[in-house]
C-alpha atoms as an extended CHARMM CRD file, in Angstrom:
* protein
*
       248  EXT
         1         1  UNK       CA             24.8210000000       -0.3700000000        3.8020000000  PROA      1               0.0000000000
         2         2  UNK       CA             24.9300000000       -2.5970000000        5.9930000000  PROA      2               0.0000000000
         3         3  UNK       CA             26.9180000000       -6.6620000000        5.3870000000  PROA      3               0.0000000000
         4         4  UNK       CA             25.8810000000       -7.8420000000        1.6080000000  PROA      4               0.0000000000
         5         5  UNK       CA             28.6870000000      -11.0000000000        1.4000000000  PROA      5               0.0000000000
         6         6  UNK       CA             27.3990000000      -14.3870000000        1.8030000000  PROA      6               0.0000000000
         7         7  UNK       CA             26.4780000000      -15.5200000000        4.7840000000  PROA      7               0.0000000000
         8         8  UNK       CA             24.8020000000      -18.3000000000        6.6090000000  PROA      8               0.0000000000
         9         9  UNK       CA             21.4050000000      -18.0940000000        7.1370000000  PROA      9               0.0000000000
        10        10  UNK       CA             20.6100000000      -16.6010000000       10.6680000000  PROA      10              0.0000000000
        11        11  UNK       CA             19.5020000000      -18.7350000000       13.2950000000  PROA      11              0.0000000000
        12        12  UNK       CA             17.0250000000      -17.4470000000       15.5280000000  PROA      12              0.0000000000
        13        13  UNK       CA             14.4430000000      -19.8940000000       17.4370000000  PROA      13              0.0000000000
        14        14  UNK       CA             10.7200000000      -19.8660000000       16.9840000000  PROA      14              0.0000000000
        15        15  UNK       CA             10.6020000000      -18.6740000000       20.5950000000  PROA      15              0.0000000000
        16        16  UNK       CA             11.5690000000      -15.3010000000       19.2730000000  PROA      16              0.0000000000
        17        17  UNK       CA             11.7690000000      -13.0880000000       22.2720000000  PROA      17              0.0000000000
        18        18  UNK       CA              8.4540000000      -10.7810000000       23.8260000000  PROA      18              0.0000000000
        19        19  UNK       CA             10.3180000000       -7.5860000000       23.2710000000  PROA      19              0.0000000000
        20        20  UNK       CA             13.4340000000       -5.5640000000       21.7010000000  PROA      20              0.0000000000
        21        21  UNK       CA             14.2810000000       -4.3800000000       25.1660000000  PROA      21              0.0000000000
        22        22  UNK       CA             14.7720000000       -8.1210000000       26.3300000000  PROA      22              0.0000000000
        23        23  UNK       CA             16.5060000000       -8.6100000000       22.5730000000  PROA      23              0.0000000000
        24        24  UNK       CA             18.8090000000       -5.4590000000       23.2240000000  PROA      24              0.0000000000
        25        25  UNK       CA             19.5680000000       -6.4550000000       26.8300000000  PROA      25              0.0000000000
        26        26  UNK       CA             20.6520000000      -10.2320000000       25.4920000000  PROA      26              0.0000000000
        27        27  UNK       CA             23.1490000000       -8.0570000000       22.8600000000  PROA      27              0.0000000000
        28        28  UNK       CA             24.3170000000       -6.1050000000       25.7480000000  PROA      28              0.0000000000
        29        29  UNK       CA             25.3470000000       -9.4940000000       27.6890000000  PROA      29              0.0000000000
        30        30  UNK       CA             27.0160000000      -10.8120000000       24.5480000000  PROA      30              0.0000000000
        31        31  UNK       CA             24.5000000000      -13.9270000000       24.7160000000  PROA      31              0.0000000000
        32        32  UNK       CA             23.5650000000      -16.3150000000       21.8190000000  PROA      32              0.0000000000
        33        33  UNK       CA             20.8070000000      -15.8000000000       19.5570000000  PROA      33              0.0000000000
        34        34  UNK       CA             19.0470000000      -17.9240000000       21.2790000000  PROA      34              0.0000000000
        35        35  UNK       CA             19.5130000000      -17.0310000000       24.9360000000  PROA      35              0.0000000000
        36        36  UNK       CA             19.7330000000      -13.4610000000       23.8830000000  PROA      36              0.0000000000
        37        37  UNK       CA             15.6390000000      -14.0250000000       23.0170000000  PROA      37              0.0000000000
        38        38  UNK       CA             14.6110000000      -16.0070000000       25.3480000000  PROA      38              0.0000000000
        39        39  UNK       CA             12.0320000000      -18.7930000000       26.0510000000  PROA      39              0.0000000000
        40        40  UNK       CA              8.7860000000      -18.9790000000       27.8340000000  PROA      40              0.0000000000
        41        41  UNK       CA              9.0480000000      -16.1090000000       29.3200000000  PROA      41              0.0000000000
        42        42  UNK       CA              5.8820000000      -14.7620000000       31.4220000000  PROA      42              0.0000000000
        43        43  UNK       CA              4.8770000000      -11.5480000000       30.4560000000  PROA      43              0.0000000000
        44        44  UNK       CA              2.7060000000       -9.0240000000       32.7970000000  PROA      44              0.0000000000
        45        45  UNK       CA              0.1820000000       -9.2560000000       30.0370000000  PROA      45              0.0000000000
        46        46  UNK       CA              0.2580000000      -13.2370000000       29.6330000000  PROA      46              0.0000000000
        47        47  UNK       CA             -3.1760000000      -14.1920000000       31.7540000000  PROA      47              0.0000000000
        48        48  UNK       CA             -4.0010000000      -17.6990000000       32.2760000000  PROA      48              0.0000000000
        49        49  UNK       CA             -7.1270000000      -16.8960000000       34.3170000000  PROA      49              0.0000000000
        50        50  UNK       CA             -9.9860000000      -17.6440000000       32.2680000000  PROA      50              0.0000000000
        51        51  UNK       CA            -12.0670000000      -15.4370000000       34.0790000000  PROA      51              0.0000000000
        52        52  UNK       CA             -9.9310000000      -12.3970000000       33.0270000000  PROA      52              0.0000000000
        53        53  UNK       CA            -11.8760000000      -10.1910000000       30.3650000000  PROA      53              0.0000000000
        54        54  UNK       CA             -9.0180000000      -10.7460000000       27.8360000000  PROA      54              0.0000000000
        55        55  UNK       CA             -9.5350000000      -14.5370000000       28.1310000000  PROA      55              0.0000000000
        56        56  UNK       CA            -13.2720000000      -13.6620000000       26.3340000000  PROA      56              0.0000000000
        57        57  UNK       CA            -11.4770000000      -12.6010000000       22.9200000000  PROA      57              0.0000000000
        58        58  UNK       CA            -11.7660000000      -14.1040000000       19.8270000000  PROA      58              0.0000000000
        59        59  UNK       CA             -8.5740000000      -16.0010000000       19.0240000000  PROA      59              0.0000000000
        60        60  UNK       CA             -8.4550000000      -14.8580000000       15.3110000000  PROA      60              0.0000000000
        61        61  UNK       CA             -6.8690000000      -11.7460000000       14.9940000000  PROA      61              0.0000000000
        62        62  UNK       CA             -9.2740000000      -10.5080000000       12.1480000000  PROA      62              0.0000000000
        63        63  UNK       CA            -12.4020000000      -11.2480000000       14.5990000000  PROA      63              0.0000000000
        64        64  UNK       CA            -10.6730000000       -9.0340000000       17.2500000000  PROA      64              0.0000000000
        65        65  UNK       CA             -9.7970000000       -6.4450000000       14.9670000000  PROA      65              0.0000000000
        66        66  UNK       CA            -13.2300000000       -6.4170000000       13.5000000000  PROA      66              0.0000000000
        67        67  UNK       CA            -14.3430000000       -6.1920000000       17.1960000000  PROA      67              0.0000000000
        68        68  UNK       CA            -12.3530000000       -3.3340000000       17.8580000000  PROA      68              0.0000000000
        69        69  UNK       CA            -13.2300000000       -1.9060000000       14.8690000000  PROA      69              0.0000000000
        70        70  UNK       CA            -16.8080000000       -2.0030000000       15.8800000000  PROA      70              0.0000000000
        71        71  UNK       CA            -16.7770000000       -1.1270000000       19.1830000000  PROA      71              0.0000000000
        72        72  UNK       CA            -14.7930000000        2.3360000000       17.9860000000  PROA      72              0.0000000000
        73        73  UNK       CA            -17.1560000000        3.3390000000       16.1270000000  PROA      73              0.0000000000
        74        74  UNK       CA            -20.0090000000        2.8680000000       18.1130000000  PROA      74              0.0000000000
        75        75  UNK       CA            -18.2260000000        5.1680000000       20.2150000000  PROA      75              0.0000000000
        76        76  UNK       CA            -17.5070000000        7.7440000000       17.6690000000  PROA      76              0.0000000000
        77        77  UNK       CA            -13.8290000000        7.7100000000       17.8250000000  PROA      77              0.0000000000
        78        78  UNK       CA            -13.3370000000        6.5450000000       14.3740000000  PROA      78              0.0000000000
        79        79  UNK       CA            -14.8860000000        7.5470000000       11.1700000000  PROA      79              0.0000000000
        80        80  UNK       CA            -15.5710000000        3.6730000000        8.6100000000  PROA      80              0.0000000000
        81        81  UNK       CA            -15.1930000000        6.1650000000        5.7880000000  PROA      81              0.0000000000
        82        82  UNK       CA            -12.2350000000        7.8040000000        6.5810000000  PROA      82              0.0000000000
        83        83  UNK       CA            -11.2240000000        4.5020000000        7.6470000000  PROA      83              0.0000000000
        84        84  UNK       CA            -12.5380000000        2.9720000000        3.7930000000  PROA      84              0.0000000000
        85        85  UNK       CA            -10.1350000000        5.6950000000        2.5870000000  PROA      85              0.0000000000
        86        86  UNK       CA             -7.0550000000        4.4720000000        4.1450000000  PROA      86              0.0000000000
        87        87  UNK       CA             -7.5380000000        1.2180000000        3.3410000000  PROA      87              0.0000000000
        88        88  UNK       CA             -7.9350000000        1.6050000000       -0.3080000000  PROA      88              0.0000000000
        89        89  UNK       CA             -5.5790000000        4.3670000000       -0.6830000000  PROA      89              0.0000000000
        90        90  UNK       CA             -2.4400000000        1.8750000000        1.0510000000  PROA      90              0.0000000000
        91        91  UNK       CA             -4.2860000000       -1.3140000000       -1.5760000000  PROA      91              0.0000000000
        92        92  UNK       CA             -4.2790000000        0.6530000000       -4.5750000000  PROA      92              0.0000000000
        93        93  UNK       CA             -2.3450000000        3.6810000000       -4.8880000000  PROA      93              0.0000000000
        94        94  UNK       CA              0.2250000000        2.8970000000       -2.2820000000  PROA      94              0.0000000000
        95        95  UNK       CA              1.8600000000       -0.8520000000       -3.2670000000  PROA      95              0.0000000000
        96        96  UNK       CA              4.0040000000       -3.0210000000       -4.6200000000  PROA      96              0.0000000000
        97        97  UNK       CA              3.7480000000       -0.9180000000       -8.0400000000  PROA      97              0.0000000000
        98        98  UNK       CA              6.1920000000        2.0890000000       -5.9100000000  PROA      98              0.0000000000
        99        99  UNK       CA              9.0120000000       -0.4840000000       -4.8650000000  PROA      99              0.0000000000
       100       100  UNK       CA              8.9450000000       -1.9150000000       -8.5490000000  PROA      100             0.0000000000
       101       101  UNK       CA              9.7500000000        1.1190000000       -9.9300000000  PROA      101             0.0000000000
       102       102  UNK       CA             12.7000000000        1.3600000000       -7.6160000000  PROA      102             0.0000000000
       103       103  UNK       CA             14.0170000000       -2.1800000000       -8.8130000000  PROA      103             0.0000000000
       104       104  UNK       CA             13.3070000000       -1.2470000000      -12.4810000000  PROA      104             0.0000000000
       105       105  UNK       CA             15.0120000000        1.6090000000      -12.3350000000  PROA      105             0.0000000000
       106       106  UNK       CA             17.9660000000        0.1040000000      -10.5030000000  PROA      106             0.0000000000
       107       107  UNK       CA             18.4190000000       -2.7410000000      -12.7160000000  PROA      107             0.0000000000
       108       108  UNK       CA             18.9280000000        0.0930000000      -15.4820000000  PROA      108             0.0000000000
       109       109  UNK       CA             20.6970000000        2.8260000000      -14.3690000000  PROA      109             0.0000000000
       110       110  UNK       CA             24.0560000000        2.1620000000      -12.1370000000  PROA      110             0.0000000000
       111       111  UNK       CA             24.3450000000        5.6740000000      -10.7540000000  PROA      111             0.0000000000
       112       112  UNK       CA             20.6750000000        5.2870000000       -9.5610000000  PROA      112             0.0000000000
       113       113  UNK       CA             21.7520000000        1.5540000000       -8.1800000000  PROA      113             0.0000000000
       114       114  UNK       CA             24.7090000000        3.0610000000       -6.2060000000  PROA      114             0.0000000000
       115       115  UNK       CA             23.0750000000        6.0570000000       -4.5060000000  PROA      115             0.0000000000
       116       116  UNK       CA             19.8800000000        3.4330000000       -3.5580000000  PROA      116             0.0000000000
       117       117  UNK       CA             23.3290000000        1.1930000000       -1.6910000000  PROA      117             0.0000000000
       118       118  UNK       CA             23.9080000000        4.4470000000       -0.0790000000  PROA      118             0.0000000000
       119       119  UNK       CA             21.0820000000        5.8140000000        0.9400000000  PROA      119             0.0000000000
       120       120  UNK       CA             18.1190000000        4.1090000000       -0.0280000000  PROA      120             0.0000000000
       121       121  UNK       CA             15.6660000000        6.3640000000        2.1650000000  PROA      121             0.0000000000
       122       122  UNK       CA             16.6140000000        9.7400000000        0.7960000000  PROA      122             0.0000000000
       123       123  UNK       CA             16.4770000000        7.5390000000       -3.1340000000  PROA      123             0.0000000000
       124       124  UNK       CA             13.1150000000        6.5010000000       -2.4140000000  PROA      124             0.0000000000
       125       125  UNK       CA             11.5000000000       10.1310000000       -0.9490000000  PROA      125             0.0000000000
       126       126  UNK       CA             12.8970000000       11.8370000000       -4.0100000000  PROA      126             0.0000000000
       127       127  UNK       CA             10.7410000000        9.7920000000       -6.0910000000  PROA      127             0.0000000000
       128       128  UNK       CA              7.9580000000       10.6200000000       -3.8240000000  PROA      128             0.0000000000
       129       129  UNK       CA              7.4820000000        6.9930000000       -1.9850000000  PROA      129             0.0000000000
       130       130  UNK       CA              8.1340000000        7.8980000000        2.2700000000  PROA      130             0.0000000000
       131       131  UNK       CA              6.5820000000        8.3920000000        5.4200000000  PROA      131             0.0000000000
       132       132  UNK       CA              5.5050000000        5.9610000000        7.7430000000  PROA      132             0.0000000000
       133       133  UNK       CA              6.7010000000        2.7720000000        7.4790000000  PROA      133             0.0000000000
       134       134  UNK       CA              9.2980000000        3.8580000000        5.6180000000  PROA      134             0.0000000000
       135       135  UNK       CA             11.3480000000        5.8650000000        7.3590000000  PROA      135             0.0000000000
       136       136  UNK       CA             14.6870000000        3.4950000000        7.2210000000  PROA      136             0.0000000000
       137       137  UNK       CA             14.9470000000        2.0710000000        4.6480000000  PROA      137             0.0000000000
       138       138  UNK       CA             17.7940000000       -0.1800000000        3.2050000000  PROA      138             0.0000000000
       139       139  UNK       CA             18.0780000000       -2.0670000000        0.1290000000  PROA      139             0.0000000000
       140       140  UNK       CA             19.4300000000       -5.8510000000       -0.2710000000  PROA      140             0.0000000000
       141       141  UNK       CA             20.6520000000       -6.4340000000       -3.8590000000  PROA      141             0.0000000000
       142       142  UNK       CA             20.4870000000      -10.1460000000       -4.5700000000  PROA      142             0.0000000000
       143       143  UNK       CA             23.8230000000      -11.7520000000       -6.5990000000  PROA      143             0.0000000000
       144       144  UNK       CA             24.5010000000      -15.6080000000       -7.6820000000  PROA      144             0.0000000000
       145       145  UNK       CA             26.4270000000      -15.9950000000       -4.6880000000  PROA      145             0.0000000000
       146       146  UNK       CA             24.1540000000      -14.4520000000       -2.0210000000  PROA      146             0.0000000000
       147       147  UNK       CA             20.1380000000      -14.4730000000       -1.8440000000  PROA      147             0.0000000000
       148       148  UNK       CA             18.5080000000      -12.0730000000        0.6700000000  PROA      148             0.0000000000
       149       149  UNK       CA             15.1270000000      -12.8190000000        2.5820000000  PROA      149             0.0000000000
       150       150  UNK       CA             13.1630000000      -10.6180000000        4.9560000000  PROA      150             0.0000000000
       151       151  UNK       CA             11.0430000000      -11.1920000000        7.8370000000  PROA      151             0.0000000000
       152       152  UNK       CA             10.2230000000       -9.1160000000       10.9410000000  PROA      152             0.0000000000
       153       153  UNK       CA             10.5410000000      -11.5390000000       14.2870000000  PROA      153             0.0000000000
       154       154  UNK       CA              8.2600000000       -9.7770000000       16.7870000000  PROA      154             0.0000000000
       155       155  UNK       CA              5.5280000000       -8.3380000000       14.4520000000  PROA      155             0.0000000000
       156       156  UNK       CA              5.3750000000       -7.4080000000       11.0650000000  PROA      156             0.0000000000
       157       157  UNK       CA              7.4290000000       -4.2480000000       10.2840000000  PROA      157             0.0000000000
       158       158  UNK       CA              7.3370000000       -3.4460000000        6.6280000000  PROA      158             0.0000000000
       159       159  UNK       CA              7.7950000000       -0.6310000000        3.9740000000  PROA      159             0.0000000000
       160       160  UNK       CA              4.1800000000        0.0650000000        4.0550000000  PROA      160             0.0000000000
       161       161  UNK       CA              5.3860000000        3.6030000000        1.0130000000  PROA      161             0.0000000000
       162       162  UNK       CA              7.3900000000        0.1520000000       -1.1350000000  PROA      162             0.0000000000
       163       163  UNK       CA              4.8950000000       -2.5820000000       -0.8300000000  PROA      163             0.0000000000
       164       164  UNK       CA              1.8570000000       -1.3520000000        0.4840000000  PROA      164             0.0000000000
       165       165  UNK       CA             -0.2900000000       -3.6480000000        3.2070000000  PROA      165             0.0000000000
       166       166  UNK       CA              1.6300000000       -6.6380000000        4.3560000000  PROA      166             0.0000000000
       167       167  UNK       CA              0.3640000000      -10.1610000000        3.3610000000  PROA      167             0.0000000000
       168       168  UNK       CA             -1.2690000000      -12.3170000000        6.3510000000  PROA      168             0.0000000000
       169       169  UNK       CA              1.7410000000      -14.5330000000        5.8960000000  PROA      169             0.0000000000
       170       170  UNK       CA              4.0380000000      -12.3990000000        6.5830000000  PROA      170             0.0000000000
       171       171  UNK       CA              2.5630000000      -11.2960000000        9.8580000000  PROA      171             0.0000000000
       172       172  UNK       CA              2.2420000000      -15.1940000000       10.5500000000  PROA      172             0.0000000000
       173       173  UNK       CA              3.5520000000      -16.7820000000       13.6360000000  PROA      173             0.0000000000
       174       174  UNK       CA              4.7600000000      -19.4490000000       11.1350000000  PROA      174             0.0000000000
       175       175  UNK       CA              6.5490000000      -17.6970000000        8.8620000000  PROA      175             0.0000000000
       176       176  UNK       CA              8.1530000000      -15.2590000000       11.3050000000  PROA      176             0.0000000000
       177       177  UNK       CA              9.9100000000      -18.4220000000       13.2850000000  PROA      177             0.0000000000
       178       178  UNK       CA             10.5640000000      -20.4050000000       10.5100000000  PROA      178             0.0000000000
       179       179  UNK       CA             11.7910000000      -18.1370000000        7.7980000000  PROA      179             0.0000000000
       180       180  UNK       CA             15.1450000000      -17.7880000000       10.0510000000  PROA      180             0.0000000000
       181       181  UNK       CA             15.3910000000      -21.1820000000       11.4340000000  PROA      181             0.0000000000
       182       182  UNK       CA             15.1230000000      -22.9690000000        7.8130000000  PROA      182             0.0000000000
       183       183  UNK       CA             14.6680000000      -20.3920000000        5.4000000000  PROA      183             0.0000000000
       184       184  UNK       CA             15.5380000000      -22.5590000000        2.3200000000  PROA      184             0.0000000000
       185       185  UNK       CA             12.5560000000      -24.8140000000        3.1070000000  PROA      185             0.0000000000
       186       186  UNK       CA             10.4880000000      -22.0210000000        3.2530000000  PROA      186             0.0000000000
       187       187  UNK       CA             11.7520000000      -20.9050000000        0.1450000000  PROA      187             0.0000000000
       188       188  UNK       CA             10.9550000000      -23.7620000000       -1.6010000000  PROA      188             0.0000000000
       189       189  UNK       CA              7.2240000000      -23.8550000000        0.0220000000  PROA      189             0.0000000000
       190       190  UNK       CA              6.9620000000      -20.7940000000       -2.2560000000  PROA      190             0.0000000000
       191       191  UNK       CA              8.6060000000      -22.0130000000       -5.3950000000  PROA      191             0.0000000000
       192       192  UNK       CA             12.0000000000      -20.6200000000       -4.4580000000  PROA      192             0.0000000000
       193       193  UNK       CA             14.9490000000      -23.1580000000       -6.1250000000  PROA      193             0.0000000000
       194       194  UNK       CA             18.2830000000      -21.5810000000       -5.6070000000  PROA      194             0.0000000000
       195       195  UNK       CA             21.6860000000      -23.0920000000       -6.0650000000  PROA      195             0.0000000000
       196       196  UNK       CA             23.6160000000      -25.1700000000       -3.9060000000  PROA      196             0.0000000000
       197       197  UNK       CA             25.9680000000      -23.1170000000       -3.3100000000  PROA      197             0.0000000000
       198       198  UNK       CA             24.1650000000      -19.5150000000       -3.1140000000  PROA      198             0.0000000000
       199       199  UNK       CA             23.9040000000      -18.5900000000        0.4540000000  PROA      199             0.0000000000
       200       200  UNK       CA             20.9530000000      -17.3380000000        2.1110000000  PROA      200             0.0000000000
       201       201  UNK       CA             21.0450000000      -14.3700000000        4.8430000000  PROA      201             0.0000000000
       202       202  UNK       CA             17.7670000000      -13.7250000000        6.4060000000  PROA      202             0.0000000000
       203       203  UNK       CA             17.4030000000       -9.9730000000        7.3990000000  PROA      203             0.0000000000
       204       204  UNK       CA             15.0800000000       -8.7770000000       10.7780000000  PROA      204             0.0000000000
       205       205  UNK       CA             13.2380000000       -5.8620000000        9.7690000000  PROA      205             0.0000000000
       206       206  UNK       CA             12.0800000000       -3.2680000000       12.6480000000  PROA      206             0.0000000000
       207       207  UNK       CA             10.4240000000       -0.4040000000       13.7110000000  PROA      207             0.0000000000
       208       208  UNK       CA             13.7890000000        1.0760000000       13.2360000000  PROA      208             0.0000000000
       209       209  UNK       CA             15.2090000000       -0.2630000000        9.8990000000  PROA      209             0.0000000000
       210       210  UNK       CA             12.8940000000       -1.5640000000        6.6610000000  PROA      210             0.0000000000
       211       211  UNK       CA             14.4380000000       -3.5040000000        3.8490000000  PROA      211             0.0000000000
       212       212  UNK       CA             13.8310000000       -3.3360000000        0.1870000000  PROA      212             0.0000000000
       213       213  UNK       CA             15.4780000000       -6.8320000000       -1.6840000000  PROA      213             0.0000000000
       214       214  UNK       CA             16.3510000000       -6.1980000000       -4.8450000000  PROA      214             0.0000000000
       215       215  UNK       CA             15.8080000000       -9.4380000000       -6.8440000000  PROA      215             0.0000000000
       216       216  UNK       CA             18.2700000000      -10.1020000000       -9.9970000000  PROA      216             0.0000000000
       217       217  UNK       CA             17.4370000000       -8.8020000000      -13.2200000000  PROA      217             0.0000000000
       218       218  UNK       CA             16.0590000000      -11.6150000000      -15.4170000000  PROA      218             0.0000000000
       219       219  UNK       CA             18.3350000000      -12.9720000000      -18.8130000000  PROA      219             0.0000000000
       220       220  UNK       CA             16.8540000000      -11.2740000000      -21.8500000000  PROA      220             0.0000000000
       221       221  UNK       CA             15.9860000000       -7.6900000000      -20.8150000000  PROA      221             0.0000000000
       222       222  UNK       CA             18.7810000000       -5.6840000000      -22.5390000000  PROA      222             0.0000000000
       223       223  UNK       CA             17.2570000000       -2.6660000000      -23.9080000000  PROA      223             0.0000000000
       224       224  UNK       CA             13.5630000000       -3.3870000000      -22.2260000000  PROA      224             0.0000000000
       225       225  UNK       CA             12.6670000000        0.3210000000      -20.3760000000  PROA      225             0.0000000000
       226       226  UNK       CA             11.6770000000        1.0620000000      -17.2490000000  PROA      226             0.0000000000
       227       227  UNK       CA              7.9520000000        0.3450000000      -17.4170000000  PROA      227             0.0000000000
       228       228  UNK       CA              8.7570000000       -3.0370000000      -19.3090000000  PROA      228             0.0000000000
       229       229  UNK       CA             10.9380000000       -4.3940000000      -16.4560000000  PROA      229             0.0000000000
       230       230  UNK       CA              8.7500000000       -3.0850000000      -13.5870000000  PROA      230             0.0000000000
       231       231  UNK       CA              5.7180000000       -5.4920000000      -14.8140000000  PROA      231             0.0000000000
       232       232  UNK       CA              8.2380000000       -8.5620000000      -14.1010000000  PROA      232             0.0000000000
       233       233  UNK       CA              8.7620000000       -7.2190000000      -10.5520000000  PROA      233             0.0000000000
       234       234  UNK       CA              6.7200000000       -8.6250000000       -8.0590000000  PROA      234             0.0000000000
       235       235  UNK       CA              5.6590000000       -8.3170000000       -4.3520000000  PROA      235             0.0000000000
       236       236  UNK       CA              7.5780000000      -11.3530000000       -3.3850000000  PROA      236             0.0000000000
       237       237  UNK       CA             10.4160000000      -11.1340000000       -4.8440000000  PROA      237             0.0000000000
       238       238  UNK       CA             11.2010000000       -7.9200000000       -3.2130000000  PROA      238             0.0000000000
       239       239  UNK       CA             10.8920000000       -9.2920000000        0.3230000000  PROA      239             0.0000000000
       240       240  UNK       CA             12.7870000000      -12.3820000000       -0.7310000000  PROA      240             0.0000000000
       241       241  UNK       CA             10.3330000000      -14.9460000000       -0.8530000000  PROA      241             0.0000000000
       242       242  UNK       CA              9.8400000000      -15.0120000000       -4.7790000000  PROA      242             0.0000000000
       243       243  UNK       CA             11.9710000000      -14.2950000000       -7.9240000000  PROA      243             0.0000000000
       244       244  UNK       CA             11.3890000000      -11.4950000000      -10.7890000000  PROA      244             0.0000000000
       245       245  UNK       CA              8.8400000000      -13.1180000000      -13.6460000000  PROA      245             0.0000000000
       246       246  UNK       CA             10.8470000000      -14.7380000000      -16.2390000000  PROA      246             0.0000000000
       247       247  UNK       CA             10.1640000000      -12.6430000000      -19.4330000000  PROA      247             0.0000000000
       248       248  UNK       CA              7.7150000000      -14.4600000000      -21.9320000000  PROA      248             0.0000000000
């Protein structure tokens, strides 16, 4: 697994770099975070010509994608209902409720804890929760001394089998520059109040690797089973941005 001691949160400008090859060629060069990403840069798809067809887009993402949508089906390429199917089978039967059973059943059996350190991918597909999206997977437990935080810097690379659909934040241009240039504030935005002296390290998820954080168990659980502990498990607090529920 990969670095778990504390360290200091990662420090990446909002001007995170237009793509991994320009990332991977900065690592190559031994450059700073922040030279290694770059700033500004002009890409061949950047167009400042208003004439150009792209220029005529909406600027929301939903209203493009709702464009798109549209425009595929009018051409037959896409079916809404199969479509309608995907969607609801990734908000209701694919979710948050898979990657709180992992947690749960971390926080109670150490054998099961262990092996997820090791190998959280091949953990997760035996109990049926893979394929895409979550093909690498690797799990960040979360100690007094050390609290982990994920975000994906040049889209919004999740564990789509875990967690299901990714919240619009988290795809946010906002959250994606800020959550590794001041994490803690961001933490505290959503109710996060950690100690003084517990670090934060802010993980980049990618199309290559997907992390899982699993959040402390909350004081007053001995003996509660799997199901019990699972309800106190929530979206948030296994990408880092929220705590487990504090039993009532």
């Amino acid at each position: 697994m990969r670095g778990m001691g504390a360290a200091q949160p990662a420090k990446i400008p909002p001007e995170a770099g237009k793509s991994r090859a320009a990332r991977a060629a900065g690592r190559k060069a031994g450059l700073p975070c922040g030279a290694r990403l770059g700033h500004g840069l002009i890409m061949p798809h950047d167009h400042a010509d208003p004439d150009h067809a792209q220029a005529h887009l909406p600027s929301d993402p939903a209203l493009r994608v709702k464009a798109l949508e549209t425009l595929l089906e009018r051409k037959g390429l896409i079916d809404p209902a199969a479509l309608d199917a995907i969607i609801d089978t990734y908000a209701h039967k694919i979710g948050p409720q898979n990657g709180a059973r992992v947690v749960a059943k971390a926080w109670r059996d150490p054998d099961f804890a262990r092996a997820l350190d090791e190998d959280a991918t091949a953990v997760c597909a035996e109990l049926g929760f893979y394929g895409r999206q979550g093909e690498h997977v690797v799990a960040l437990r979360n100690t007094p001394d050390c609290h982990n935080m994920v975000v994906c810097t040049l889209c919004s690379c999740y564990p789509w089998p875990l967690l299901g659909i990714p919240p619009g934040w988290y795809k946010s241009d906002a959250y994606r520059s800020r959550a590794v240039r001041e994490p803690r504030k961001v933490l505290a935005e959503f109710g996060v109040a950690l100690a003084p002296d517990q670090s934060v390290r802010v993980w980049d998820s990618t199309a290559e690797i997907r992390y899982l954080v699993i959040p402390m168990r909350p004081e007053g659980t001995e003996g509660w089973d799997e199901e019990a502990l699972a309800a106190l498990v929530t979206r948030d607090s296994m990408i880092g941005t929220g705590l487990a529920r504090t039993p009532q």
